[in-house]
N, CA, C and O of each residue as an XYZ file, in Angstrom:
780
protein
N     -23.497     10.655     24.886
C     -22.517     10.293     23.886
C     -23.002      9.057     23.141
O     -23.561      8.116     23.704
N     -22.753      9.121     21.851
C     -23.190      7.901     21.140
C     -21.913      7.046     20.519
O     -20.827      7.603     20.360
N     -22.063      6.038     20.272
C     -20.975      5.410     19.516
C     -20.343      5.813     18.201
O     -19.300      5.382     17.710
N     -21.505      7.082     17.541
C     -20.742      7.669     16.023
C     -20.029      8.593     16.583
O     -18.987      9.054     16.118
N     -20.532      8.893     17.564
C     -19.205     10.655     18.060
C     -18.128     10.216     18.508
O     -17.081     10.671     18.048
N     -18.101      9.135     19.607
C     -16.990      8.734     19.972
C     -15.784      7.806     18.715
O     -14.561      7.733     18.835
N     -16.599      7.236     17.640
C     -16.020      6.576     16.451
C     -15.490      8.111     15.255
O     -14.669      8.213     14.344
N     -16.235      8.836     15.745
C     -15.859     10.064     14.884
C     -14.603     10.887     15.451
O     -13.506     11.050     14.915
N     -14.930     11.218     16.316
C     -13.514     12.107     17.366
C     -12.335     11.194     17.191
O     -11.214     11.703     17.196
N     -12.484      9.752     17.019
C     -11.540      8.581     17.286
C     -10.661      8.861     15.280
O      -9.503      8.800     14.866
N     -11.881      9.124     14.683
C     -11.274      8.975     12.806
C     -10.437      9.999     12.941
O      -9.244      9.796     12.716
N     -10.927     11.417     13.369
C     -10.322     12.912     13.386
C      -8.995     12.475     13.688
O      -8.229     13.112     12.964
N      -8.425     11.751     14.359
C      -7.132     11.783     15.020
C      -6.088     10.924     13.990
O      -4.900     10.831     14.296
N      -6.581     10.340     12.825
C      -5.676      9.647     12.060
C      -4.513      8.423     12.618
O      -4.671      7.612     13.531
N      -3.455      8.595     11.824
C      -2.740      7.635     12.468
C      -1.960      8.393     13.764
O      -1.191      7.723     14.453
N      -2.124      9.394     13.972
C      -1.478      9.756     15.497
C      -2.356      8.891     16.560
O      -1.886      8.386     17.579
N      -3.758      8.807     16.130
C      -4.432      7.925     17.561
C      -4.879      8.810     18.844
O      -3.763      9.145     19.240
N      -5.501      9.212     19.458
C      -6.211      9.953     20.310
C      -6.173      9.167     21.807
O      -7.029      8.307     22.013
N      -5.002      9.525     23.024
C      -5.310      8.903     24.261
C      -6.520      9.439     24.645
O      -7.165     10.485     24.571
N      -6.608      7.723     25.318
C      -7.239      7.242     25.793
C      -8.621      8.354     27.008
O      -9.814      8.655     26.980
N      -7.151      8.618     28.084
C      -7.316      9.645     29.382
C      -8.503     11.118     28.947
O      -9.340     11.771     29.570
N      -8.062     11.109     27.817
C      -7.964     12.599     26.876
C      -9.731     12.694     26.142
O     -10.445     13.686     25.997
N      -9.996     11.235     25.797
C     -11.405     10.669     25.407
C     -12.111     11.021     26.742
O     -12.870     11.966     26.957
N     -11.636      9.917     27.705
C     -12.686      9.889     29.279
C     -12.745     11.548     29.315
O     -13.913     11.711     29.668
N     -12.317     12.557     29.197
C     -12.706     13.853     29.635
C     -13.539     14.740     29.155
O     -14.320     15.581     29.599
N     -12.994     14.141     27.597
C     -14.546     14.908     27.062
C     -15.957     14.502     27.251
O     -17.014     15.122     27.371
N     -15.475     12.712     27.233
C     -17.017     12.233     27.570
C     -17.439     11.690     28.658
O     -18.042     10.629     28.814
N     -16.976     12.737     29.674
C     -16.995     12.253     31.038
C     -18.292     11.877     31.594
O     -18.269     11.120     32.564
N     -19.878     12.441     30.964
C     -20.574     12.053     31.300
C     -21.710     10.817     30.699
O     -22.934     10.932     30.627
N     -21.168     10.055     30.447
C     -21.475      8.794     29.647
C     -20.729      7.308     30.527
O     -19.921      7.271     31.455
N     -21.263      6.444     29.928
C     -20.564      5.276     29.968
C     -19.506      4.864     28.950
O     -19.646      4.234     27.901
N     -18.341      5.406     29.554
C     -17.542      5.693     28.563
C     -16.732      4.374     28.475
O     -16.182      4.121     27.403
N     -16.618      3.555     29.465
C     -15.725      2.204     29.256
C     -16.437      0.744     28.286
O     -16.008     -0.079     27.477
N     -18.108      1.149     29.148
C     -18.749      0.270     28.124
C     -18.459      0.805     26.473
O     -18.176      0.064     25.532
N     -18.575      1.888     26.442
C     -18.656      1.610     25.020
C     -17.232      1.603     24.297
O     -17.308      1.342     23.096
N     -15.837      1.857     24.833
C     -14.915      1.640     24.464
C     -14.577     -0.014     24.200
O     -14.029     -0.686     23.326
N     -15.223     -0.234     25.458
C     -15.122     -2.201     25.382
C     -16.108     -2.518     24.123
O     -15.632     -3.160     23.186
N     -17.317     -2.138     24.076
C     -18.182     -2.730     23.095
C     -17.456     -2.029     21.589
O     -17.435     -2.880     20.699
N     -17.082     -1.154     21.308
C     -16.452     -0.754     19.967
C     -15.004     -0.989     19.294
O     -14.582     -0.745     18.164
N     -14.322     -1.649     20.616
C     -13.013     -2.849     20.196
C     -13.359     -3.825     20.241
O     -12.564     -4.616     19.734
N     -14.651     -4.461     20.808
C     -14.915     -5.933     20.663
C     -15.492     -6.073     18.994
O     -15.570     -7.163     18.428
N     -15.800     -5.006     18.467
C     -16.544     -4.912     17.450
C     -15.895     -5.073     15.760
O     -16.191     -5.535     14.659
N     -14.516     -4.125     16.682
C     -13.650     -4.002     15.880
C     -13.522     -2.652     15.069
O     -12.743     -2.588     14.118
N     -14.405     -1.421     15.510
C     -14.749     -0.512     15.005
C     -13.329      0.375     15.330
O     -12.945      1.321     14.643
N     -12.574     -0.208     16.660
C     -11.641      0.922     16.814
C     -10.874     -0.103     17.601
O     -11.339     -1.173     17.994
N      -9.283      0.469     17.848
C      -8.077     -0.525     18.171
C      -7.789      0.337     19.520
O      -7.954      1.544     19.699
N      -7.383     -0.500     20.269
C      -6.317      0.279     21.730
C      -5.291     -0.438     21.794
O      -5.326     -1.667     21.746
N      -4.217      0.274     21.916
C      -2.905      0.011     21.675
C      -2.156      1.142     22.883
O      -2.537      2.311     22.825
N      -1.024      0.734     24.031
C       0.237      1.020     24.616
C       0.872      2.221     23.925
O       1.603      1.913     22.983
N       0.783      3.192     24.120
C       2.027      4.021     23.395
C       2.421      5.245     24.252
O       1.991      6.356     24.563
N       3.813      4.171     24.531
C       4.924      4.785     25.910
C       3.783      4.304     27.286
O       3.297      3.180     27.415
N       3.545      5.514     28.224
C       2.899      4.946     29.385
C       1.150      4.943     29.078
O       0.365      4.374     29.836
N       0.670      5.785     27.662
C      -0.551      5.630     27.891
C      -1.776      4.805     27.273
O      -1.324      3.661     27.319
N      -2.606      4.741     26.917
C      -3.443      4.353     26.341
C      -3.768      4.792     25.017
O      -3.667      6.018     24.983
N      -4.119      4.309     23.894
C      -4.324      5.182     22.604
C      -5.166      4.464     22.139
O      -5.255      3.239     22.223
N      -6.236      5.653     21.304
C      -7.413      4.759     20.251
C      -7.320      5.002     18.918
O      -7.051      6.146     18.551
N      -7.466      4.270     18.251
C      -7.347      4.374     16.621
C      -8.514      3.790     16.129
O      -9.136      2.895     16.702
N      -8.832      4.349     14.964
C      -9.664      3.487     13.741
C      -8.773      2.417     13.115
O      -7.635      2.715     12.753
N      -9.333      0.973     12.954
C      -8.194      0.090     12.460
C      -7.086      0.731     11.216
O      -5.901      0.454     11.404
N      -7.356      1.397     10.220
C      -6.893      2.069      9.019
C      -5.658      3.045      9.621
O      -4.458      2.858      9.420
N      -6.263      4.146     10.420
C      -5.097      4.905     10.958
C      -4.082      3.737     11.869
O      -3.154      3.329     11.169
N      -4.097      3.394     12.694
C      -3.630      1.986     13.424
C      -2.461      1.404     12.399
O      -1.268      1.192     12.615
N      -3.315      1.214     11.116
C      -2.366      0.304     10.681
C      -1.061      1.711      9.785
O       0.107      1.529      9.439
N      -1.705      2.670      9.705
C      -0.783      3.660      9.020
C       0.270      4.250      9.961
O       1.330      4.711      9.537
N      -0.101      4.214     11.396
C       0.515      4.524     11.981
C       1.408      3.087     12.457
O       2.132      3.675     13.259
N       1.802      1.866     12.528
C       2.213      0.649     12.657
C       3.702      0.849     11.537
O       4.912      0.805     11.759
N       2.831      1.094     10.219
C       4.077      1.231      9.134
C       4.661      2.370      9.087
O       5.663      2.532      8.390
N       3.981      3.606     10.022
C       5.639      4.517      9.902
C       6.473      4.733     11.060
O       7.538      5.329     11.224
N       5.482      3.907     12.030
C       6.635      3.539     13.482
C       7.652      2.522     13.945
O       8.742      2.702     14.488
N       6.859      1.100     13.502
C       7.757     -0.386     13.522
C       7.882     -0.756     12.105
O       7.196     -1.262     11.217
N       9.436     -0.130     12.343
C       9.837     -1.355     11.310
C       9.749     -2.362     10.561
O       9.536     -2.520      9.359
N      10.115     -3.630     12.209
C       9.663     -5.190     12.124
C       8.197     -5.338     11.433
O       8.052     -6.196     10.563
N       7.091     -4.490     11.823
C       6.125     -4.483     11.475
C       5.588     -4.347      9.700
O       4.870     -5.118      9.062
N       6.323     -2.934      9.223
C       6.421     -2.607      7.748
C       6.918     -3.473      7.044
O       6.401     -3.883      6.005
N       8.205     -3.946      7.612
C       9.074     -5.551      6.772
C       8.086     -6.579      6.441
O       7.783     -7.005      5.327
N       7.561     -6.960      7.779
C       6.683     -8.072      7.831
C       5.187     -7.890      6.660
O       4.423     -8.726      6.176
N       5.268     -6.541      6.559
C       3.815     -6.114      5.833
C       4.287     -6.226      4.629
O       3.766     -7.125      3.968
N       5.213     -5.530      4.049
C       5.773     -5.941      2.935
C       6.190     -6.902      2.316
O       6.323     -6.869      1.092
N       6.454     -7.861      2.989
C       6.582     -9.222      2.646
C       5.337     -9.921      2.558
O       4.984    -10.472      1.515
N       4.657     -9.922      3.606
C       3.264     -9.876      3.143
C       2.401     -9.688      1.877
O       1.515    -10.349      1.335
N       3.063     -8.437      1.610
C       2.098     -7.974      0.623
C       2.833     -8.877     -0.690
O       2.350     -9.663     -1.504
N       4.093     -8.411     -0.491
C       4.483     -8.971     -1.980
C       4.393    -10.464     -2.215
O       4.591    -10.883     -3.355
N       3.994    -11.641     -0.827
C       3.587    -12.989     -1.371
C       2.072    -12.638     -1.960
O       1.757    -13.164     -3.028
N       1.182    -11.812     -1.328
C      -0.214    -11.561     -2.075
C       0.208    -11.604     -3.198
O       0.213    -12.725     -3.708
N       0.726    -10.438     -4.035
C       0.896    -10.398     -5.046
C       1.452    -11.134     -6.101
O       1.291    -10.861     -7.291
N       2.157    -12.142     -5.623
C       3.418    -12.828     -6.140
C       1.993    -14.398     -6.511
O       1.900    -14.966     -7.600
N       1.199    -14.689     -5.380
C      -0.116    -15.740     -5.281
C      -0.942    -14.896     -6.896
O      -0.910    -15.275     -8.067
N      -1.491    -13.890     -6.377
C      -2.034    -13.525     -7.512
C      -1.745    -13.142     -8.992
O      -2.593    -13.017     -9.876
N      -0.420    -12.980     -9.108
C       0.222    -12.797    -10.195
C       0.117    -14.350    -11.128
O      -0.042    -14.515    -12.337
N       0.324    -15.645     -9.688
C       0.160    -16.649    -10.589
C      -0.651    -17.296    -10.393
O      -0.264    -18.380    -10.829
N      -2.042    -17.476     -9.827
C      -3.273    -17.733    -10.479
C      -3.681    -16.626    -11.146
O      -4.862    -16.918    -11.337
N      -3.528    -15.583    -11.620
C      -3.422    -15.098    -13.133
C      -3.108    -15.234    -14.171
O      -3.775    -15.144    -15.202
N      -1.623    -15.562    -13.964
C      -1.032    -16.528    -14.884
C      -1.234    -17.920    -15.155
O      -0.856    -18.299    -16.263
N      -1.754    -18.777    -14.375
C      -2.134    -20.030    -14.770
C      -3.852    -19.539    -15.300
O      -4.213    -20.137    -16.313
N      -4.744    -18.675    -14.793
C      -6.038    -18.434    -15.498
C      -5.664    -18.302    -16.707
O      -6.028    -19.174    -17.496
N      -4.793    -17.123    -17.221
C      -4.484    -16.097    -18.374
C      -3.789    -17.703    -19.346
O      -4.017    -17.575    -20.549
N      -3.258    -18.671    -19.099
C      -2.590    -19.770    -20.026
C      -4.107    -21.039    -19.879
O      -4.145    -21.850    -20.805
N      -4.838    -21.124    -19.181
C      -5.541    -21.848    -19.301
C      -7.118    -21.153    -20.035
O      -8.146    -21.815    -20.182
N      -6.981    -19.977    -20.339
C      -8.155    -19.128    -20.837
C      -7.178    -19.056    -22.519
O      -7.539    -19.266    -23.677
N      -6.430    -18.834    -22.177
C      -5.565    -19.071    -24.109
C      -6.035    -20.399    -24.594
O      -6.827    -20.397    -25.536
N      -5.675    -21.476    -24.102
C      -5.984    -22.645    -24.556
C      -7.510    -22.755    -24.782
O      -7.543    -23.147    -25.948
N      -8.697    -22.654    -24.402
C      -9.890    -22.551    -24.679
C     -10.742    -21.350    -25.276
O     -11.961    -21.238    -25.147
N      -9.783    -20.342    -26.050
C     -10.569    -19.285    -26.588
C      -9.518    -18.494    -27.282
O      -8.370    -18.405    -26.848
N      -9.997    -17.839    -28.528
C      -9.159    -17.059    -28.813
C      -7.847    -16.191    -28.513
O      -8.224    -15.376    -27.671
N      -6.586    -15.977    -28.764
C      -5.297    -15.422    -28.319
C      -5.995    -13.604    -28.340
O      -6.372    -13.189    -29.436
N      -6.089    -12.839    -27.339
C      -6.220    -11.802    -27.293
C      -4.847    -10.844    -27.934
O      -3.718    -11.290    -27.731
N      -5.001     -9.608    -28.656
C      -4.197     -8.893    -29.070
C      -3.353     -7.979    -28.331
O      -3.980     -7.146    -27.677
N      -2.027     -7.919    -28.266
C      -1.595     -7.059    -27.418
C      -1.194     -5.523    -28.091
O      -0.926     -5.593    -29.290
N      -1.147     -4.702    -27.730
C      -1.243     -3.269    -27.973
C       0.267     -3.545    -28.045
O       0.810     -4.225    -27.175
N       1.072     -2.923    -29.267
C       2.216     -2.950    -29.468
C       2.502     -1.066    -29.683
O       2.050     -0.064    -30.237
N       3.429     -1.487    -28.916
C       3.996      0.605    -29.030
C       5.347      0.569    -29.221
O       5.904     -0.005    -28.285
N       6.035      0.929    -30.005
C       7.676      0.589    -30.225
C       8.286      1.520    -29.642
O       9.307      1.276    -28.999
N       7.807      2.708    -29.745
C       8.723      3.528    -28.825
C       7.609      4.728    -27.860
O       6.978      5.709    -28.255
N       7.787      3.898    -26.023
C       6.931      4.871    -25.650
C       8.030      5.583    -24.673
O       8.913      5.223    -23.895
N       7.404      6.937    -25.218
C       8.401      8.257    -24.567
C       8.000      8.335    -23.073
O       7.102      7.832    -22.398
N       9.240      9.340    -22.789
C       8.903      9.354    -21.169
C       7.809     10.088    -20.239
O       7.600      9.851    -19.049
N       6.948     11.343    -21.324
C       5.580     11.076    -20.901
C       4.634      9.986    -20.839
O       4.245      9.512    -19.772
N       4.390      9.723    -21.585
C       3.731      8.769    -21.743
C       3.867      7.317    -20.987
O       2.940      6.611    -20.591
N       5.244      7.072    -20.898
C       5.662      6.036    -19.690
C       5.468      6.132    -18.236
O       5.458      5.213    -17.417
N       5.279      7.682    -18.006
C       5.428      8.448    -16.828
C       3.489      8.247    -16.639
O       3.002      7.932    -15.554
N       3.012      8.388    -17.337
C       0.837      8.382    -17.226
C       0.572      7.115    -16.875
O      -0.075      6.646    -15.939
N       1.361      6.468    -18.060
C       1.023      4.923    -17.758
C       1.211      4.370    -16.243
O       0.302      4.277    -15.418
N       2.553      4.027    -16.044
C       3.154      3.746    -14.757
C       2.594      4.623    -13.650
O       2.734      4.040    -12.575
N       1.977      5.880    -13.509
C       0.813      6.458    -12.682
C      -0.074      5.826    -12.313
O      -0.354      5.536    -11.150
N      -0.690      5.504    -13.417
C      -2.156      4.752    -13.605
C      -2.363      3.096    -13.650
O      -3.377      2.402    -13.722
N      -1.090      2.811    -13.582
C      -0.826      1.609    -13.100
C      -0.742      0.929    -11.448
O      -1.262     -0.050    -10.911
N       0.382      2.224    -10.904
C       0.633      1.989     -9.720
C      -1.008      2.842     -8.888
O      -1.591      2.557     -7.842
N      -1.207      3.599     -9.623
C      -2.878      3.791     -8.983
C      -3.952      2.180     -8.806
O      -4.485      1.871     -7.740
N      -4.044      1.514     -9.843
C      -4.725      0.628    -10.030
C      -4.451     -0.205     -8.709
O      -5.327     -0.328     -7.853
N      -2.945     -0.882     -8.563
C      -2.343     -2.039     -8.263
C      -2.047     -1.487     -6.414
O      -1.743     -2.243     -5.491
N      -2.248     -0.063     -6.337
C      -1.737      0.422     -5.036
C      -3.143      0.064     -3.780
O      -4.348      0.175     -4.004
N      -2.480     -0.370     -2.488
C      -3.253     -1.222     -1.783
C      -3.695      0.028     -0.340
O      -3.626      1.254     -0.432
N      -3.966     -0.471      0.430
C      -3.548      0.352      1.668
C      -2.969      1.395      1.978
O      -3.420      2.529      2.140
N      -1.712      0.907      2.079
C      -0.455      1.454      2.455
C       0.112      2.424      1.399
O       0.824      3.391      1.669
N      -0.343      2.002     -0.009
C      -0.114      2.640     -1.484
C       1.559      2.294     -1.801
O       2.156      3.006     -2.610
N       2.248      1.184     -1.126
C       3.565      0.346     -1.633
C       3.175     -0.800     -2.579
O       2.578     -1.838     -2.292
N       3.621     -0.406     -3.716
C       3.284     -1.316     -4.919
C       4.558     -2.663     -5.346
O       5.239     -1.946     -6.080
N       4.934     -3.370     -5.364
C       5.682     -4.123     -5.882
C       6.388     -3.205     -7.567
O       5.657     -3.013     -8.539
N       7.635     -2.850     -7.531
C       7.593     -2.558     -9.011
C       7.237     -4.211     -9.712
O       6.267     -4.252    -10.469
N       7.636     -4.893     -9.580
C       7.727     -6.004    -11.025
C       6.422     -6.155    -11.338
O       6.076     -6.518    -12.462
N       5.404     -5.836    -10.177
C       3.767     -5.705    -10.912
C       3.689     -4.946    -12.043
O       3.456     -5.238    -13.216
N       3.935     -3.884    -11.461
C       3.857     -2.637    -12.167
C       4.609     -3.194    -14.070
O       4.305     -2.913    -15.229
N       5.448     -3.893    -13.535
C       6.479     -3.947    -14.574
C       5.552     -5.262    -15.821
O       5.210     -5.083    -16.990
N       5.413     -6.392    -15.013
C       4.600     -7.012    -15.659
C       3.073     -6.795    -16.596
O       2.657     -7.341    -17.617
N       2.556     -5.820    -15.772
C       1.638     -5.218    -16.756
C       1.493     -4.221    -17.471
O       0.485     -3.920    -18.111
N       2.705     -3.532    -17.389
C       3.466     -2.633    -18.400
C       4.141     -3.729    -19.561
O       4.437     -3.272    -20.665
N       4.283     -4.642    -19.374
C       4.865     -5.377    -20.033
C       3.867     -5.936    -20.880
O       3.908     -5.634    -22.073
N       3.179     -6.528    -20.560
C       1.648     -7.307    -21.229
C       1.049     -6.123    -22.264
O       0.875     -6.420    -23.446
N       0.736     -4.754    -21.770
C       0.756     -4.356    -22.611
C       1.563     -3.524    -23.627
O       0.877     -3.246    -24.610
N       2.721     -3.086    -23.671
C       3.560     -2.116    -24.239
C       4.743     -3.176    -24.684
O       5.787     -2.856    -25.252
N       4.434     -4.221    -24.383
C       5.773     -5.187    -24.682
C       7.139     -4.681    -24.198
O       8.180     -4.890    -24.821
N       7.065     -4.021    -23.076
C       8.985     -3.404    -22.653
C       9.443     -4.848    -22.163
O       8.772     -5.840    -21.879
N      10.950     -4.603    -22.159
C      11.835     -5.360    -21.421
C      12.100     -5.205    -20.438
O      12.369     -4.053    -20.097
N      12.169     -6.387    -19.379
C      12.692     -5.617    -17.961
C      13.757     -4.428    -17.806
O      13.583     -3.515    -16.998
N      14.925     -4.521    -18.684
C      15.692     -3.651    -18.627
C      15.475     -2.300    -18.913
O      16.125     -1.474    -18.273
N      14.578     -1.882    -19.866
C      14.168     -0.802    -20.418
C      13.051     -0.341    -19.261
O      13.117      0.794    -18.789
N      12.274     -1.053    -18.937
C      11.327     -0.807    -18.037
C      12.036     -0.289    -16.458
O      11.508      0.697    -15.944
N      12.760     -0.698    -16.001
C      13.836     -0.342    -14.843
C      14.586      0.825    -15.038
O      14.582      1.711    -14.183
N      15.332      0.931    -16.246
C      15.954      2.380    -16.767
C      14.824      3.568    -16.752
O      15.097      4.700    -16.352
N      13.658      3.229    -17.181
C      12.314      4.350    -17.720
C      12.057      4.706    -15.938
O      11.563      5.786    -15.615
N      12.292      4.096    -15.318
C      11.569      4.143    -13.825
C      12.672      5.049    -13.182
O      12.687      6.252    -12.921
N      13.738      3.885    -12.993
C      14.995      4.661    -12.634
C      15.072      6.542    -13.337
O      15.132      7.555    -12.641
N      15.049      6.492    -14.452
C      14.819      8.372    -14.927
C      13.836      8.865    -14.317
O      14.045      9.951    -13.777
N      12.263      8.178    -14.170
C      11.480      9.180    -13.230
C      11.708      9.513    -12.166
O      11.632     10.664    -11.736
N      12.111      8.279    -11.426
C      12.088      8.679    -10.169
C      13.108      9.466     -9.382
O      12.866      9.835     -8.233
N      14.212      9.717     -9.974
C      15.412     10.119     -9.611
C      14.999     12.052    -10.499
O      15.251     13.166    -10.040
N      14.408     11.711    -11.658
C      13.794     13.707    -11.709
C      12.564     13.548    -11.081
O      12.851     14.612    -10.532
N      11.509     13.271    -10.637
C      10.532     13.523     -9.942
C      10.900     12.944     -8.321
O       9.933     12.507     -7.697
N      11.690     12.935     -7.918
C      11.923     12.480     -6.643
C      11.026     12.866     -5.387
O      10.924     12.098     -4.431
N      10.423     14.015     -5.436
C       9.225     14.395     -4.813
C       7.891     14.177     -4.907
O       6.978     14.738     -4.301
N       7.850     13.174     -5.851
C       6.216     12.537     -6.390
C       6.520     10.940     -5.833
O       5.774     10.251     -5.138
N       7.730     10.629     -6.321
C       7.787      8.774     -5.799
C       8.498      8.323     -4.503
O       9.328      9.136     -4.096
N       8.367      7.336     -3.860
C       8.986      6.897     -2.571
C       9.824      5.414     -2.786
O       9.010      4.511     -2.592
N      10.703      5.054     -3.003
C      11.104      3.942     -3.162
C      11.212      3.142     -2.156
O      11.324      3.921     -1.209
N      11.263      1.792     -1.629
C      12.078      0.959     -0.345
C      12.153     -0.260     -0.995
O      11.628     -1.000     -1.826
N      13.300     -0.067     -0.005
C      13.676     -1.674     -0.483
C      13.375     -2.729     -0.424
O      12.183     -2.594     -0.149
N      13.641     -4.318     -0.501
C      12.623     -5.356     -0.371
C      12.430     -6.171     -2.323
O      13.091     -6.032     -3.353
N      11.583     -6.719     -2.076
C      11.314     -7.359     -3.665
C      12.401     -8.137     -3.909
O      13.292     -8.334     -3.083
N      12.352     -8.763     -5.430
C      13.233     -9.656     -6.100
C      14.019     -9.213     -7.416
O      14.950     -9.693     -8.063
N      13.038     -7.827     -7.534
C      13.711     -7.154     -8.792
C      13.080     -5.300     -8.798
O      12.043     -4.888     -8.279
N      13.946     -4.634     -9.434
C      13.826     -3.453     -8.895
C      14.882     -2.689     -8.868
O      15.880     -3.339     -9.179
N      15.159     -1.322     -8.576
C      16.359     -0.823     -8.820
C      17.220     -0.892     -7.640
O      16.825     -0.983     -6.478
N      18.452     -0.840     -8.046
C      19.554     -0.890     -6.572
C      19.766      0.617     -6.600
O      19.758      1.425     -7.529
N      19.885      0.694     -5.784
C      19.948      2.237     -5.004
C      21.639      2.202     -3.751
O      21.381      1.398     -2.856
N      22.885      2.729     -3.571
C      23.506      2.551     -2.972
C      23.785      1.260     -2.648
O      24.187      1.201     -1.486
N      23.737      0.064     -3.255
C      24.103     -1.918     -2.845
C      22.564     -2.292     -2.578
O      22.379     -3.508     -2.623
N      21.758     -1.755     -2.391
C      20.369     -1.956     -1.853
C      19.517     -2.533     -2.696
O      19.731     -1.851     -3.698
N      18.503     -3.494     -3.079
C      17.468     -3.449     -4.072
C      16.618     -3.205     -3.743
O      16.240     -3.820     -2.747
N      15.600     -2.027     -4.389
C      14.237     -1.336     -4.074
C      13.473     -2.068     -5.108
O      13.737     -2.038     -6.310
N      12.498     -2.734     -4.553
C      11.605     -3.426     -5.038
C       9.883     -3.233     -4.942
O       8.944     -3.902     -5.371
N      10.026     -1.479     -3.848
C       8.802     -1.208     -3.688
C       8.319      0.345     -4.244
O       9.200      1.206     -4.236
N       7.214      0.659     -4.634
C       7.390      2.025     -4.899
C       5.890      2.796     -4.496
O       4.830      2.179     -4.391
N       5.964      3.495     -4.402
C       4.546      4.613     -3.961
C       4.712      5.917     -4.014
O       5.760      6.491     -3.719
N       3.407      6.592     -4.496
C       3.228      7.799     -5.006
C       3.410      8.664     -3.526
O       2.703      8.221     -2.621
N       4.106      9.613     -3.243
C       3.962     10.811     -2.031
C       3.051     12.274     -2.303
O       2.963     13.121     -1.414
């Protein structure tokens, strides 16, 4: 057994994760602990408790499987993510005002009226761009650089979203969280991703 077969059999299993017990049998004739120890010390693959047994993951499945099991965990990621974004939004914004002041005002693409195809490609290809990991985007990203270029208003931009997602309801995933975003039942959804 080599370390790509055992890292390979380990990818096959996604975020379900492959026990542990279930590994030792296929590769019963190897040194199968050394190299489990040497390929989590490495970081190539995670072991993690689940219920009484042992489980292996590739860090990626691990973490996909984390956000559709714990909660506490997804909250925490999401919050996470959206200070990333919220950091980078404004050293962008302080680059983007300190790059005005030393060089020409760049032109913004003005569209007065963009229809709901066309809002619908954009905001695709937006939340494609801006989508991370997990593929949970912050809307107000989304919204802000829909904004920069198409000049919408938050309000118009929230209504255009609110209509997709409520007729395409089988393409988008909403959750809640964020600072702005649509309310859904008292709730504010502040996150969104393609299904």
């Amino acid at each position: 057994m080599s370390s790509n077969e055992l890292v390979d059999r380990i990818s096959k299993a996604g975020e379900k994760g492959v026990r542990k017990t279930e590994l030792k049998k296929e590769f019963q004739n190897s040194p199968f602990e050394d190299e489990i120890g040497s390929l989590i010390g490495s970081g190539d693959i995670v072991m993690d408790k689940k219920g009484t047994a042992y489980y292996l993951w590739r860090p990626d499945g691990y973490m996909k499987y984390l956000l559709t099991t714990d909660t506490k965990f997804r909250l925490l990621y999401n919050k996470v993510e959206e200070i990333k974004i919220q950091t980078e939004d404004r050293f962008r914004n302080s680059f983007e005002s300190w790059n005005k002041s030393v060089s020409y005002p760049t032109r913004i693409k003005q569209v007065s009226n963009l229809d709901n195809d066309n809002f619908r490609k954009e905001f695709d290809s937006v939340l494609k761009k801006c989508s991370g990991s997990s593929g949970w985007v912050l809307l107000a990203r989304i919204r802000e650089e829909m904004e920069r270029k198409y000049n919408l208003r938050q309000e118009e931009f929230y209504s255009l979203v609110k209509e997709i997602t409520d007729r395409e309801y089988d393409a988008y995933e909403l959750s809640s969280g964020g600072t702005e975003g649509i309310t859904i039942r008292g709730l504010l959804h502040g996150f969104v991703r393609c299904i």
